[in-house]
C-alpha positions in Angstrom: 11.7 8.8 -26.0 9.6 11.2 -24.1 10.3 12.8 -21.0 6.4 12.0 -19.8 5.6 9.4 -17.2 3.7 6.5 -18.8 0.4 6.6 -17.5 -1.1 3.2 -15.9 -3.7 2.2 -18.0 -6.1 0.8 -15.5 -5.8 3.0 -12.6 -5.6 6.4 -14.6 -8.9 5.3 -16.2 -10.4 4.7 -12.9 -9.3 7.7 -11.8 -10.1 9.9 -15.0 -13.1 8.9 -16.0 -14.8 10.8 -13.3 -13.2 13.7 -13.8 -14.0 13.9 -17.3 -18.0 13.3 -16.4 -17.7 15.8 -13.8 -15.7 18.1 -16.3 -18.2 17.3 -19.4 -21.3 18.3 -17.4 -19.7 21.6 -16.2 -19.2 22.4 -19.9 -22.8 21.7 -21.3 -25.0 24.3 -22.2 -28.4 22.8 -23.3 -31.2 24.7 -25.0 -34.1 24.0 -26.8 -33.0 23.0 -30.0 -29.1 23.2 -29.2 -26.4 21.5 -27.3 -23.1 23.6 -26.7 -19.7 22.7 -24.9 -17.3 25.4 -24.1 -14.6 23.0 -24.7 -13.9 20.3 -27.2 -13.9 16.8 -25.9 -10.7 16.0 -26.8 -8.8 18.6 -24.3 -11.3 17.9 -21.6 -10.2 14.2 -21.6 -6.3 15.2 -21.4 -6.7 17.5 -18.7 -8.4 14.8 -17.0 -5.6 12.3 -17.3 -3.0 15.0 -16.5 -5.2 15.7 -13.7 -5.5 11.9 -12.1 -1.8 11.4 -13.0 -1.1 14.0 -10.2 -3.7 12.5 -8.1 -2.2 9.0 -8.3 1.4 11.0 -7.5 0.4 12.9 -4.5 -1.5 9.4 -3.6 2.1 7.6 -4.3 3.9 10.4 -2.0 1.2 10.2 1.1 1.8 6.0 0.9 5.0 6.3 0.9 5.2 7.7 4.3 3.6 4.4 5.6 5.2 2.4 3.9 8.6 0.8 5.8 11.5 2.1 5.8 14.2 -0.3 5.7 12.1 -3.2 4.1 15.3 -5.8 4.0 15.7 -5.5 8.2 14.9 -8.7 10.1 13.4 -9.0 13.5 14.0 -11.8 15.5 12.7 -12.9 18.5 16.2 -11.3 20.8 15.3 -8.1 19.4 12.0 -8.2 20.7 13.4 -9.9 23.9 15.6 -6.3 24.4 12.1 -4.2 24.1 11.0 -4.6 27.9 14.3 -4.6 29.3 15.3 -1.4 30.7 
């Protein structure tokens, strides 16, 4: 088994695809009679999926600090009772 995260499908699509475009049109040299890319295809569409795979990790990270805590705690209604006693 590999040591690589599995990428998710949908959302690393989403998120690839435009940096492939972006990445493609930077690397397109048209002339009169010629079309050149300084980089095959093929390595410009990993680097793009390596690229949003971080993307969607630093996105994972910055949610994370939103997100709650201690998810199992209950409130009830005598710990809200306690908040304007002082």
């Amino acid at each position: 088994m590999s040591d690589q995260p599995l990428f998710k499908a949908v959302e690393a699509r989403e998120v690839a695809l435009p940096i492939f475009v972006e990445l493609v049109a930077r690397n397109v040299t048209f002339t009169d009679s010629n079309v050149k890319m300084g980089a095959s295809p093929e390595n410009i569409a990993k680097l793009s999926f390596k690229l949003a795979a971080v993307f969607m990790q630093v996105q994972d990270e910055l949610n994370e600090a939103n997100m709650p805590k201690n998810p199992t705690y209950k409130l009830d209604s005598g710990d809200i009772a306690t908040w304007g006693v002082k």
